[in-house]
C-alpha positions as CSV (number, residue, x, y, z in Angstrom):
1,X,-14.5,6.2,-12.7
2,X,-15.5,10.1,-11.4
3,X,-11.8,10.8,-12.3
4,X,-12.2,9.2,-16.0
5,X,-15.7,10.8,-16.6
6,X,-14.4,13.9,-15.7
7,X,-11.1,14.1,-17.6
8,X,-11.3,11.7,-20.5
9,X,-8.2,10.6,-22.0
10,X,-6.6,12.9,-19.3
11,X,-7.5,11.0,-16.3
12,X,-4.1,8.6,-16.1
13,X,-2.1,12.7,-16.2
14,X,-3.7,14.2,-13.8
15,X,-2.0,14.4,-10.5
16,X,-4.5,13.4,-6.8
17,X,-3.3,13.4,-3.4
18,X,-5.0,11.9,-0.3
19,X,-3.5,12.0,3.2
20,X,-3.4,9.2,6.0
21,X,-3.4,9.8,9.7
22,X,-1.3,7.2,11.1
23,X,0.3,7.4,14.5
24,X,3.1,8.9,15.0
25,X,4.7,5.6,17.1
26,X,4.3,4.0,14.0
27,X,6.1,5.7,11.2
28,X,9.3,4.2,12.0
29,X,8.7,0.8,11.9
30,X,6.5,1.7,8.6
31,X,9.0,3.6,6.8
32,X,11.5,0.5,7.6
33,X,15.5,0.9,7.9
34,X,16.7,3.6,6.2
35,X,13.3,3.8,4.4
36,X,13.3,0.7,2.4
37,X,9.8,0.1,2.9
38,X,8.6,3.0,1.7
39,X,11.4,3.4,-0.9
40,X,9.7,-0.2,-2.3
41,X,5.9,1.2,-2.2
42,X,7.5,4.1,-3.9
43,X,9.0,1.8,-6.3
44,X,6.3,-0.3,-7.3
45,X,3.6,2.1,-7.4
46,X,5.1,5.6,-8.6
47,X,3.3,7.5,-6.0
48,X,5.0,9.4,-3.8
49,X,5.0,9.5,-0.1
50,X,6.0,12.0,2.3
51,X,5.7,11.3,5.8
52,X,5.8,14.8,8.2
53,X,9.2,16.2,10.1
54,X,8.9,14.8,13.5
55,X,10.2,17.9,14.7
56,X,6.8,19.8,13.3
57,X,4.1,19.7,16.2
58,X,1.5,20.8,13.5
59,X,0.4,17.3,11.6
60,X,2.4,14.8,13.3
61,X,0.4,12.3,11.9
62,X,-0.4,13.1,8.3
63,X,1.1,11.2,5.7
64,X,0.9,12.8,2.6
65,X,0.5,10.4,-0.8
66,X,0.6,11.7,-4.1
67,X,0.7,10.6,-7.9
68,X,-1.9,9.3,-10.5
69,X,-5.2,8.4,-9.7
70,X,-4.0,4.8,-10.0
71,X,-0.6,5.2,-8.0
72,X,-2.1,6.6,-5.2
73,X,-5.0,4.4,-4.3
74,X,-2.1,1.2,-5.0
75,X,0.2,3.1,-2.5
76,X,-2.5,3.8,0.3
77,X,-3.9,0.1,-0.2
78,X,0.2,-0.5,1.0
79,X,0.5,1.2,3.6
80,X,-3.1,0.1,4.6
């Protein structure tokens, strides 16, 4: 609603991002073989996700979600 009264017609174009901090034990088994899972949230919502290099010590647990307004808040209710 902030989004819409802000931008107008523009809100559905405009691109958000949020971040999640999820353990880094758990990536794995979220991302699924080969990524499928997150290759499906991907999919179905249009957002993308981007989960950090485990070989960076900086962030190790941000995931990083980004798309419309819409797409995102869908894609972090997912992985939720």
């Amino acid at each position: 609603v902030l989004l819409e009264h802000l931008a107008g017609n523009l809100a559905s174009a405009i691109t958000v991002s949020t971040q999640l901090d999820i353990a880094p034990q758990h990536h794995l088994f979220m991302m699924g073989r080969n990524g499928s899972n997150i290759k499906h949230i991907m999919q179905r919502t249009g957002a993308q996700v981007h989960f950090p290099d485990p070989n960076c010590p900086q962030k190790k647990s941000t995931v990083y979600v980004q798309g419309t307004i819409d797409s995102v808040c869908l894609a972090r209710q997912y992985l939720m």
